[in-house]
C-alpha positions in Angstrom: -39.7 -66.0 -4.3 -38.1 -68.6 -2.1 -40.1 -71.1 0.6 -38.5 -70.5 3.4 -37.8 -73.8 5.6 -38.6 -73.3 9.3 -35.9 -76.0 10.3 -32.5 -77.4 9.3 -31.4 -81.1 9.3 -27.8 -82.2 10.5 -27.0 -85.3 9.7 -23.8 -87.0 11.9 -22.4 -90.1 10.7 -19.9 -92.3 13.6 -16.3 -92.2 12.2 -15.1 -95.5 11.2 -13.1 -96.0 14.0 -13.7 -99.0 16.4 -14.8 -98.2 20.4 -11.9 -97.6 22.9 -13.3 -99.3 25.3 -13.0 -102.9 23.1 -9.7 -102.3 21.6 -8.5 -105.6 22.8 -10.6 -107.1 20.4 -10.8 -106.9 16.4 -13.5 -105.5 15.1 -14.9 -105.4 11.9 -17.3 -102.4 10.8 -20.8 -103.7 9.8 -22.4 -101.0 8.8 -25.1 -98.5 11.2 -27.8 -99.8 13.2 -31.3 -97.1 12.6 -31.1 -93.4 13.1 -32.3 -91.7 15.5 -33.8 -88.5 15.3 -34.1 -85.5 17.8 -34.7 -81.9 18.1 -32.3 -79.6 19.4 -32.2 -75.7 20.1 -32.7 -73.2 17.4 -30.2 -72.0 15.7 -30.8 -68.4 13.7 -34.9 -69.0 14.4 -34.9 -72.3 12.5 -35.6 -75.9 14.5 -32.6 -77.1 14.4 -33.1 -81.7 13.7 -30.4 -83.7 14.4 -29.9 -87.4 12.6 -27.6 -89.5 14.4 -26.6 -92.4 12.7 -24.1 -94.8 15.1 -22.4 -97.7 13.9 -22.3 -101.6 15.0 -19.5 -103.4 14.9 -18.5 -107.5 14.9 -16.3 -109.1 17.0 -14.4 -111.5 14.3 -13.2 -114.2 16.8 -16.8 -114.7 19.0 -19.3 -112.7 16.2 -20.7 -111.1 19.2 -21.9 -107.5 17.7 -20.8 -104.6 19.3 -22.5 -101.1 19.7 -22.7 -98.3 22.1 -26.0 -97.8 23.9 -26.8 -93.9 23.5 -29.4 -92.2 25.5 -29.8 -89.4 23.7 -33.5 -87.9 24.7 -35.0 -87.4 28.5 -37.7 -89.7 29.3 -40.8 -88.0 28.2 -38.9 -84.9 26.8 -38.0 -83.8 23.4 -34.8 -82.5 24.8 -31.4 -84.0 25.3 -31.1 -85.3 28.9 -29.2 -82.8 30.0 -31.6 -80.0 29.6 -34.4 -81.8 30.0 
């Protein structure tokens, strides 16, 4: 008999692709800053758990490293902000 899992785990990588918003500069991919986890609405009874891993980038000319800030849960939730 099989153990039934009572969630499922999505894991979502950032394409390789540099932010739009610094294409005037040239980045260079250096890898994915930690994951971040979250819950989000069931899907066929099961938890459904998201892992979100997002990528950092390095500005070539300045080194400045470059990542998008993404605020992902609602203060005090376990919901996305948008239905929290």
């Amino acid at each position: 008999m099989k153990k039934k899992t009572k969630f499922r785990t999505f894991t979502l990588k950032k394409k390789n692709t540099a932010p739009k918003e610094s294409s005037s500069l040239i980045l260079q991919s250096k890898g994915f800053v930690p994951e971040i986890a979250a819950d989000d609405f069931t899907l066929r009874r099961k938890t459904v758990k998201l892992h979100i891993k997002r990528r950092r980038w390095t500005d070539t000319q300045s080194g400045n490293i470059i990542q998008r800030d993404w605020i992902l849960i609602g203060k005090g939730t376990c919901m996305t902000q948008d239905f929290a």
